[in-house]
KOLMIKOL-46313 format. One record per residue: x, y, z of N, C-alpha, C, CB in turn. Coordinates in steps of 0.05 Angstrom, whole numbers, plus 5000, padded with zeros to 4 digits. Glycine has a CB too. Example, Ala and Ser with C-alpha at 12.3 -4.5 7.8 and 13.67 -1.06 7.14 Angstrom:
KOLMIKOL-46313
526448865156524649105156526449345156522649115181 525749555142527349795143525850015157528249885114 
***
This chain:
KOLMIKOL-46313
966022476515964722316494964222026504966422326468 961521966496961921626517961921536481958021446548 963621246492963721076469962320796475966621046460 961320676463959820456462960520166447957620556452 961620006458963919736449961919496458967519726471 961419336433959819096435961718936444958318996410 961118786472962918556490963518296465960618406524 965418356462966718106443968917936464968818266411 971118066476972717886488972017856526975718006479 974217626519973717616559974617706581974017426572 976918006574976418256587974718386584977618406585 972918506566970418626563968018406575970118706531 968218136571965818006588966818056620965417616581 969518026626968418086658969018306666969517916680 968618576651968618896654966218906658969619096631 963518636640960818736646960218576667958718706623 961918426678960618266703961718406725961417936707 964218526730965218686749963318906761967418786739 962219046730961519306733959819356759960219386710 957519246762954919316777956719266807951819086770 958619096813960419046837962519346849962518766825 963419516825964519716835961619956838967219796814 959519996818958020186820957220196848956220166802 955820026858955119906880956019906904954919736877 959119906906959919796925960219946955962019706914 958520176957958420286978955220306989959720536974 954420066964950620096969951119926993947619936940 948519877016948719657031946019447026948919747060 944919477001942719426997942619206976941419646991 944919286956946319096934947218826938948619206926 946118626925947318386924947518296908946718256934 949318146897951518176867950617836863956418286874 949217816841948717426831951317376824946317326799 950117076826953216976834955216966798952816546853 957417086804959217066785959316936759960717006794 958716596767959516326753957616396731959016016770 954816496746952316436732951916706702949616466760 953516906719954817126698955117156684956217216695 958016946682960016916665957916786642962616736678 957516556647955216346631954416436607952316306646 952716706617951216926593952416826571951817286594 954716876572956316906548957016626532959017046557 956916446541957416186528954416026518959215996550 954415966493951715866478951815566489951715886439 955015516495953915196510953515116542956014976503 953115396551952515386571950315536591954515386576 948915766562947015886563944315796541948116126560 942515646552940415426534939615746515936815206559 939315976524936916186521938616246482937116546554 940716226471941916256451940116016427945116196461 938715866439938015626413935615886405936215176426 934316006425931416106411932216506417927615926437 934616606415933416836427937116946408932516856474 936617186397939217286398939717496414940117356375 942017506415943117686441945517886437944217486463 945618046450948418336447948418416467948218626426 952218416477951918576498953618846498952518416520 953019016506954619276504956519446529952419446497 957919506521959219686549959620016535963119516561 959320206560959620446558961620546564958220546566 964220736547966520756557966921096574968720696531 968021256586968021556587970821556589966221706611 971921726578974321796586976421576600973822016603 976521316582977221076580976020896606980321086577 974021056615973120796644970220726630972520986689 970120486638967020276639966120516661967019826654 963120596641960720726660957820586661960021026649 958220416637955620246642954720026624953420406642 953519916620953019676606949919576604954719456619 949619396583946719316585945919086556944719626584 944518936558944618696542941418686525945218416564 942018656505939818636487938918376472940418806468 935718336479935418006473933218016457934917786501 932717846435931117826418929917496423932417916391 927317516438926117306457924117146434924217456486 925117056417923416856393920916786407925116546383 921116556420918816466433917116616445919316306450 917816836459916017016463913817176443917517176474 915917316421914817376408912617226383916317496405 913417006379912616826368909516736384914816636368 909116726408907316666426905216966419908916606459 906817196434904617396434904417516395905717706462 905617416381905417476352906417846356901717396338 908317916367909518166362911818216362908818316375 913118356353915618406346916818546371915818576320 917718436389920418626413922018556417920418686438 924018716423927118566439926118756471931818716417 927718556487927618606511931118706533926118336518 931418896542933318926553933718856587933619136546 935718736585936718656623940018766627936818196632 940318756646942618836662943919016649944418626669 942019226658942219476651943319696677939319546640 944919756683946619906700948220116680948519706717 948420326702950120536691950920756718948520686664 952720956718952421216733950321356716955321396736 949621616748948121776740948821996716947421866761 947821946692949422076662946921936645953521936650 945222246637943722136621944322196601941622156623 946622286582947722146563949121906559948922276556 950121776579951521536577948621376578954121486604 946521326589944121246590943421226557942321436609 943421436555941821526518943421336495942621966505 945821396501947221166498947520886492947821176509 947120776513946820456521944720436505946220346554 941720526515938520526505939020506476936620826512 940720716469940520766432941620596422941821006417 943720426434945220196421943119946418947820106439 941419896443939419766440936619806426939319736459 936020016414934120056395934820036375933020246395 937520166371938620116336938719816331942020236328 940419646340940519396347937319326332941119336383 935519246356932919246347931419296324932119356358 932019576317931219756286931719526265933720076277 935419436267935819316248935418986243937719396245 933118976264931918616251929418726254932618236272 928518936255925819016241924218936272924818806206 924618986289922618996310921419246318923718896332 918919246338917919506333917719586365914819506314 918119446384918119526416920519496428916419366431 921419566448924619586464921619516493927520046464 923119346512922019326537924219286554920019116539 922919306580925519136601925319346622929319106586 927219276646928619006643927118786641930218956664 927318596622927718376617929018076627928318446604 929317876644932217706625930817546612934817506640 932017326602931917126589928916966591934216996596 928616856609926616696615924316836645928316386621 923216676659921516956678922216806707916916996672 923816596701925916596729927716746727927316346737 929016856709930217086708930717366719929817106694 932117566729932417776736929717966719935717836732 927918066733926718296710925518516728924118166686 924718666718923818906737925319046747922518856757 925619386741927219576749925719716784927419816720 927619676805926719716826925520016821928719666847 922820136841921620466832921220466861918420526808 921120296883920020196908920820056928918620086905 922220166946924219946967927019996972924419656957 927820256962930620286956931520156986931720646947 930420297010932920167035931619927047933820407067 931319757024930319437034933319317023926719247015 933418997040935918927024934818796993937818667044 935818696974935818556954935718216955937818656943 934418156946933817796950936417776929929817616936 937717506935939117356927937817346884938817066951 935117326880935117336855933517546837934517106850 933917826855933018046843935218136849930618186849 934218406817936518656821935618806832937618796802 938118916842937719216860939019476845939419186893 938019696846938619966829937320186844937319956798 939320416831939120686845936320806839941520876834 935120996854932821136846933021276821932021316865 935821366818935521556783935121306763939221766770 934621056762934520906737932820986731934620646734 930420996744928321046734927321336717927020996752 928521556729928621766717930021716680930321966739 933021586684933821626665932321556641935621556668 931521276651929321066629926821296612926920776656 925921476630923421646626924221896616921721706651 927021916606928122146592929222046575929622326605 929021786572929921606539927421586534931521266537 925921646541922221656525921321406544921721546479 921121256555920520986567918121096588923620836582 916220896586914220926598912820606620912521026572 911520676634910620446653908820226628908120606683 910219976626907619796613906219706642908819466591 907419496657906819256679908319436707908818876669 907519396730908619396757908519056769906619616778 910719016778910718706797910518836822913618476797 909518686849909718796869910718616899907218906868 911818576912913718426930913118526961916918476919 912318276972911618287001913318197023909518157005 913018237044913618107073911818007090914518257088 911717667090909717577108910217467125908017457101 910517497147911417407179908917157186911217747206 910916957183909416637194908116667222912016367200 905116577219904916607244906016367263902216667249 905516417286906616217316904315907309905316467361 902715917303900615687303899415747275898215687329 898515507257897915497240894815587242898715277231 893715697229890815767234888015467230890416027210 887215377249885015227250883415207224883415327270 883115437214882115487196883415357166881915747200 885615497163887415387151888315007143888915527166 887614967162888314707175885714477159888214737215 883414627174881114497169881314507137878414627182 880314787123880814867088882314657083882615167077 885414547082887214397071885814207077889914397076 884414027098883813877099880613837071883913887128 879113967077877413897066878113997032875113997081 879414047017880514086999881413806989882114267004 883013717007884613516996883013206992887313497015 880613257016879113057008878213076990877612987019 876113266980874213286957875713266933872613546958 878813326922879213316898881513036901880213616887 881512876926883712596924885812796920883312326896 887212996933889313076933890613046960889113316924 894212976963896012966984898413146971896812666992 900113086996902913196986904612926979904613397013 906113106960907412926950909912826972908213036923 911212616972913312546994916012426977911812297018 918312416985920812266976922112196987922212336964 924612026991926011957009929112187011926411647002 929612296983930512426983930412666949932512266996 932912796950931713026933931112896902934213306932 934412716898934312616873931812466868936512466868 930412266884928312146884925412316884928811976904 925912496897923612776883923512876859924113046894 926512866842925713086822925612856803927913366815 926812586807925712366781923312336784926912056779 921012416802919012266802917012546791918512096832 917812716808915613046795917013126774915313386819 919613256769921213446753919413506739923513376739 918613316711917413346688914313496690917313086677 912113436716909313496722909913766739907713246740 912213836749912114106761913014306743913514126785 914514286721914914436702912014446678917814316692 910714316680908814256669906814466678908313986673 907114486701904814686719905514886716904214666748 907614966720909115216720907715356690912915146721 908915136674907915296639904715386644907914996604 902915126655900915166656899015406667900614986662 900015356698899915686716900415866698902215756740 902315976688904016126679903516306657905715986674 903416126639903416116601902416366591901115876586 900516556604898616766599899616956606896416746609 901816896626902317196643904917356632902917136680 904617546630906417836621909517706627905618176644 910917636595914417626595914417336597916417796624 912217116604912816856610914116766579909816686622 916016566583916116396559915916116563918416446545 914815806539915215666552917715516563913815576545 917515286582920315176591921614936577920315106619 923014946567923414676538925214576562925414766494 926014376556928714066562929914176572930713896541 931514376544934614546556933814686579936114806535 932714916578931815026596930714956623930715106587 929814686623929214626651931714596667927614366653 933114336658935214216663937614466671935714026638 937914756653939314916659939315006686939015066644 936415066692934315276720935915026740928915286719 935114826744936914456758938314586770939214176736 940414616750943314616755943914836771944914616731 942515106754943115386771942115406800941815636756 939315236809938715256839939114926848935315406845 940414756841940314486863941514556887941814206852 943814586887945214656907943014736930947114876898 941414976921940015126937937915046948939515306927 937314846933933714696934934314546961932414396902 932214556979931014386999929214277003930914447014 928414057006926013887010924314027035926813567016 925614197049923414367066922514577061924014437087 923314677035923314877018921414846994925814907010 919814617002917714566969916014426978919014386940 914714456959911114296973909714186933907514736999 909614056933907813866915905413826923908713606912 903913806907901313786907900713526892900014026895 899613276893899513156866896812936875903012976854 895412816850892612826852893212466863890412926818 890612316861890312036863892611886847887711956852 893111986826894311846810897511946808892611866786 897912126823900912266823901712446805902812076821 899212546793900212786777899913096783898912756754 902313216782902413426797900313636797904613516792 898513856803897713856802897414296814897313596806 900314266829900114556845902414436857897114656867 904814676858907814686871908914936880909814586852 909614906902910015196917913315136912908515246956 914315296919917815376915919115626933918315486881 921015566959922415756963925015576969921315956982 926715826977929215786979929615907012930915916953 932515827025932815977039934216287028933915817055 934516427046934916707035937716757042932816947048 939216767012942416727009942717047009943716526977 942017177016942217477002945717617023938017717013 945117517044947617657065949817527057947317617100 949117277055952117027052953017137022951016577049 951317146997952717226969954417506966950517236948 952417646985952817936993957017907009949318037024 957117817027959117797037961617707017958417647056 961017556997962417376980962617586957960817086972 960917686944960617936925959817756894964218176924 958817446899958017336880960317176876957117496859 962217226888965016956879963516696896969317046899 964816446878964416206891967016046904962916026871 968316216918970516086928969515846946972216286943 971615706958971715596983970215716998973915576994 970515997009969016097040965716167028970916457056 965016226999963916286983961516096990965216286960 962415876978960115616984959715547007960615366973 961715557023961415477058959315757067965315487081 959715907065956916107063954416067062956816247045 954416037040952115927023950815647034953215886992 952515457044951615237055950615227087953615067050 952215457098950915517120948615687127952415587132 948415907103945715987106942815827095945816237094 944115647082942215407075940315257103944415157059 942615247109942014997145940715197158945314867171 942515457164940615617194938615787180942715877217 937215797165935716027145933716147171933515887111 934016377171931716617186930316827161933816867213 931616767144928816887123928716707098929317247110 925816667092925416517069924616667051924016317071 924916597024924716727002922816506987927616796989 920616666976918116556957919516466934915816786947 920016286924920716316893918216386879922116036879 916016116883913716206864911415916875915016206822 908516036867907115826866905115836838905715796895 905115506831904115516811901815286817906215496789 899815286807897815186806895315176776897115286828 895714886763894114856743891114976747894114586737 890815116727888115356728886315206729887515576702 885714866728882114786733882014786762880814446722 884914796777885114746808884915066816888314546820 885615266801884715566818883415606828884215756811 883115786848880415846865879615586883877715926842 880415396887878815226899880315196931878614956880 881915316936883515316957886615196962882015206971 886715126942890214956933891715146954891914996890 892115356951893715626951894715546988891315996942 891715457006892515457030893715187044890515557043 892914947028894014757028897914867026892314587003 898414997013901414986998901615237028902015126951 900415417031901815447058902215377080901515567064 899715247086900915127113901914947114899615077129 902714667086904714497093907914727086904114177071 908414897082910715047082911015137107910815257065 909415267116909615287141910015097162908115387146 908814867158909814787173912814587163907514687186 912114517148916014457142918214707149916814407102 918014907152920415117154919015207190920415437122 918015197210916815217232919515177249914215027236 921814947243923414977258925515127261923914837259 925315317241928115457233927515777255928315527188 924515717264924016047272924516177258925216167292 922916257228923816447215923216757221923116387195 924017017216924117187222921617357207926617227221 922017257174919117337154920117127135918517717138 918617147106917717077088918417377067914716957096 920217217039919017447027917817417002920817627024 917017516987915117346963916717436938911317446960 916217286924917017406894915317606887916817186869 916717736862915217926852912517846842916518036834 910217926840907817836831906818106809905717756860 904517976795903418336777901518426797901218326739 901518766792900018836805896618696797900719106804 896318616775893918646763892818316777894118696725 894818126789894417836787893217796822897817636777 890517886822889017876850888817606864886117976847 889317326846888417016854890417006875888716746828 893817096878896517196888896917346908897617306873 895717606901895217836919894717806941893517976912 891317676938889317706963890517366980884817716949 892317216972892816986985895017077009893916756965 895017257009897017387041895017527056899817647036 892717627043890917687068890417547093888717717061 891717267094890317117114892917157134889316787104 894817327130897517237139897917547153900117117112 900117677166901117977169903017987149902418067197 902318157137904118217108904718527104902218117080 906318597096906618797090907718907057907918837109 907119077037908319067015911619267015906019166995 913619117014916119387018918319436986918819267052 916619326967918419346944915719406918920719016942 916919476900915419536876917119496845914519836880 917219346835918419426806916619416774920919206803 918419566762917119656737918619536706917319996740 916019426696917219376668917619656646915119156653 919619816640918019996614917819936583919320246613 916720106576917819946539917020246522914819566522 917320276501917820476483917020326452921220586487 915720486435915520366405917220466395913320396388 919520356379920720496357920320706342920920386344 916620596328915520796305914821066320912720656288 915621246320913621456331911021506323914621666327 910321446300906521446288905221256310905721266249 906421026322905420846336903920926365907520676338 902520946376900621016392900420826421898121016375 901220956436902320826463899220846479905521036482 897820656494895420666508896320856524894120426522 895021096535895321266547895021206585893421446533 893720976584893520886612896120736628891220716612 897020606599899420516609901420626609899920356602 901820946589903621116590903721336616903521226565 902121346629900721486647903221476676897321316652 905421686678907021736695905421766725908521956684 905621456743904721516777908221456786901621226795 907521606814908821556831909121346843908521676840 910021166845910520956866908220896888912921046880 908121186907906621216924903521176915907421446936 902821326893900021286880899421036880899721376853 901220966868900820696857899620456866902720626854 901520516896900420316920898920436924901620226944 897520586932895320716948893420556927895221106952 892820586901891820506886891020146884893220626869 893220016885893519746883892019596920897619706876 892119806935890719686956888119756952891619756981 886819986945884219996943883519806926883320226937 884919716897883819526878883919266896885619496847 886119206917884918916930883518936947886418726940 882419156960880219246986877519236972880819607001 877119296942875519296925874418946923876919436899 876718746918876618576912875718326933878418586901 876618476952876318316978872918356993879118457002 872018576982870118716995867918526969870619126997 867318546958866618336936865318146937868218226927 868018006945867917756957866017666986870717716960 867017847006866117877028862217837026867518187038 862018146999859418256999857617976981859518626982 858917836958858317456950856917316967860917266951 858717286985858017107011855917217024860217087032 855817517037853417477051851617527030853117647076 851417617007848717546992846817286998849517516964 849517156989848816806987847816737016851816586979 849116827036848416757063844516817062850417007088 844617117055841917307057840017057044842017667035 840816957034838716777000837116587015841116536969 839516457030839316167038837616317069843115947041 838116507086835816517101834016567090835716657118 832416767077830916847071829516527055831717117060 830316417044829216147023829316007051831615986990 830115917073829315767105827415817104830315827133 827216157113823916277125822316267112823416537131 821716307087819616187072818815977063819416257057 821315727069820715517066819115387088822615417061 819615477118818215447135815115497138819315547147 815315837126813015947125810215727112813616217108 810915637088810115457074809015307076810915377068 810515107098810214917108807714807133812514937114 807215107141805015127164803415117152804715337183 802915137132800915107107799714867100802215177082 796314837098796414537087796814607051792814347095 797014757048797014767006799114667007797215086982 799214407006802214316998803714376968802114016999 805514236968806114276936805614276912807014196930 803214066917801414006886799514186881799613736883 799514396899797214596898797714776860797814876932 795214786852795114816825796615246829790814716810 798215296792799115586799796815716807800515756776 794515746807793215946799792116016835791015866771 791915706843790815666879793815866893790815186895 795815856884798115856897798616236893800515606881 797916326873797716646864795716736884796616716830 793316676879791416746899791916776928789616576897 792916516938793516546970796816756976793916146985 797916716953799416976962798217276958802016976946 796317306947795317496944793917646969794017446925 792717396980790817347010793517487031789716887019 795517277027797317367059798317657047800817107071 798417797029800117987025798418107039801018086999 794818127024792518277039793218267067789418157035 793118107081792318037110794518167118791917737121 797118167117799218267128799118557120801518127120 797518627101797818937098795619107117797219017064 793618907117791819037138792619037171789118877134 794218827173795318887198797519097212795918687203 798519147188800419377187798519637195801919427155 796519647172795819857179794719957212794119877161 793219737214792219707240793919777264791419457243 796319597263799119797280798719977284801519857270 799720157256799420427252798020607265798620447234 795020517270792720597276793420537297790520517265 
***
């Protein structure tokens, strides 16, 4: 019989922080966030996400052992923003038991039922720096320092609690090249003239974040605000995200964008890639814990994307390569090994197609699902629509081979235009009918060269 116990005390809070550490602990793929940040969840004065969101967390018992756990959040601002009623679920783990699954899920729908909401989604967390997306794609990749990692049956289980695909995110590998591309080089350059844009500079970090903090969180909302799970970033919440990555932040690790006047404008974000050092530690912050962590800071051989954000009047105009090649070249000394990106949507091509210029490869995939409460309620069938992983991608590259090809086919239109408008402008020109020639003189003599050129054809012919 599984039994189901809402985490009230602080043996049951660190039964739910332990858990994913024993399930795991023969994965080699698993990497356990760090503890401190864990624990946190649970305290309203030390978790901002409690002013706007309520929250429950649950554990699953079997035959008196923890089998699984999972947390239920009711995201105000969110819903308030998209005007719909959902709670969202995160840190969702369990063994393979799809009754202990049915379980957890049901605690979190009832939950839900009873403040009258009408969708279950997730994974979820809190905000969209947050943990979200159930891995479907990448199982023997390692796990970044701020994604979860999970077994292939999650996904089964989720889809036998009724749960269906809403969103896919999708996560790359891009290997820096040896020399910055000319090309590249020139673009940033002429970019930054035409809109009075530089990088931003500091003497040091604190003197960076008093002077941007406020205009890069600004962008972020701005970039952002539209896209699937975003919420916005209030005071608390900034200041929280601070605290949880300073440690981690590097000034070779960020790139500002900011205009004539110093207002930000486009901000790239990575970290070095803590994933082996936390991994080794198992998320404790001991002594050897942080000496870890501080040394994979200094020698980093893989970097991790956090995110780039760029105010939408500046999209499309080339920002995107500006922010790589000054990254690149700030991290150039470390010899990095790759690059890995954050999760992105499959649907968000402005993102996508900005690694085409690079060797990239895609080696991860994750999935949002969600379920309606009401059963009368009518799920889009496209988005309920069970693919495989493999489809999926196969799919998601033709839609950017589609997109790219487009683009490609744009340009030489425009190319085609502008010769063709040369040659006849030339043609023209051998002409005494200059410009002031009246319409009717100007119909006629095209009428003449069409003649003349048709008779000479024929004559070929002949």
């Amino acid at each position: 019989m599984i039994d189901i116990k809402e985490v009230s005390t602080k043996k049951q809070q660190k039964q739910f922080v332990d858990f994913p550490t024993k399930l795991y602990k023969k994965c080699p793929y698993y990497v356990h966030p760090l503890r401190m940040d864990e624990f946190n969840l649970f305290n309203p004065k030390k978790n901002v996400s409690y002013d706007d969101c309520d929250i429950v967390f649950y554990l699953a018992e079997k035959d008196g052992k923890v089998v699984g756990r999972i947390c239920g959040i009711e995201q105000k601002l969110y819903n308030k923003k998209q005007n719909e009623k959902r709670v969202r679920f995160t840190r969702f783990d369990c063994i393979n038991d799809i009754e202990v699954a049915k379980a957890l899920i049901g605690s979190v729908e009832k939950w839900a039922k009873s403040k009258g909401m009408e969708i279950v989604h997730g994974p979820l967390g809190f905000n969209d720096l947050d943990r979200e997306g159930l891995l479907v794609d990448g199982f023997d990749q390692l796990s970044t320092f701020e994604a979860d990692y999970s077994y292939p049956y999650y996904a089964e289980l989720l889809e036998k609690c009724g749960y269906s695909k809403e969103v896919d995110w999708l996560e790359f590998k891009v290997y820096p090249p040896k020399e910055i591309s000319e090309r590249i080089v020139r673009l940033s350059e002429v970019v930054a003239k035409r809109y009075k844009l530089h990088i931003a500079t500091a003497k040091n970090m604190k003197e960076y974040l008093e002077k941007y903090q406020q205009g890069i969180f600004d962008t972020i909302d701005a970039a952002y605000g539209s896209l699937y799970g975003v919420i916005p970033y209030t005071k608390p919440l900034q200041e929280q995200i601070l605290s949880q990555f300073k440690l981690l932040l590097s000034l070779d690790c960020m790139v500002t964008i900011v205009d004539e006047n110093e207002k930000v404008v486009a901000y790239g974000l990575g970290i070095p890639s803590l994933a082996k050092a936390v991994q080794k530690s198992k998320g404790k912050m001991t002594i050897a814990g942080i000496t870890r962590l501080l040394w994979a800071r200094k020698h980093m051989k893989v970097f991790d994307f956090g995110l780039i954000a760029i105010r939408p009047e500046y999209q499309g105009q080339g920002i995107t390569a500006m922010i790589f090649a000054q990254m690149f070249i700030q991290t150039q000394k470390y010899n990095l090994e790759y690059c890995e990106t954050n999760h992105s949507l499959e649907d968000n091509y402005k993102i996508l197609l900005s690694w085409k210029n690079f060797q990239h490869e895609q080696h991860k995939r994750r999935r949002c699902y969600w379920k309606h409460l009401n059963e009368k309620q009518k799920v889009d069938t496209k988005k309920s629509k069970k693919v495989s992983p493999k489809k999926e991608k196969t799919k998601t590259t033709k839609a950017l081979e589609s997109k790219t090809n487009k683009k490609i086919a744009t340009t030489q239109k425009t190319k085609n235009k502008q010769v063709v408008s040369t040659s006849t402008t030339k043609k023209v020109e051998k002409k005494p009918i200059a410009k002031s020639a009246p319409k009717k003189n100007i119909t006629n003599i095209t009428k003449a060269v069409k003649k003349d050129v048709t008779k000479k054809a024929v004559k070929n012919v002949s």
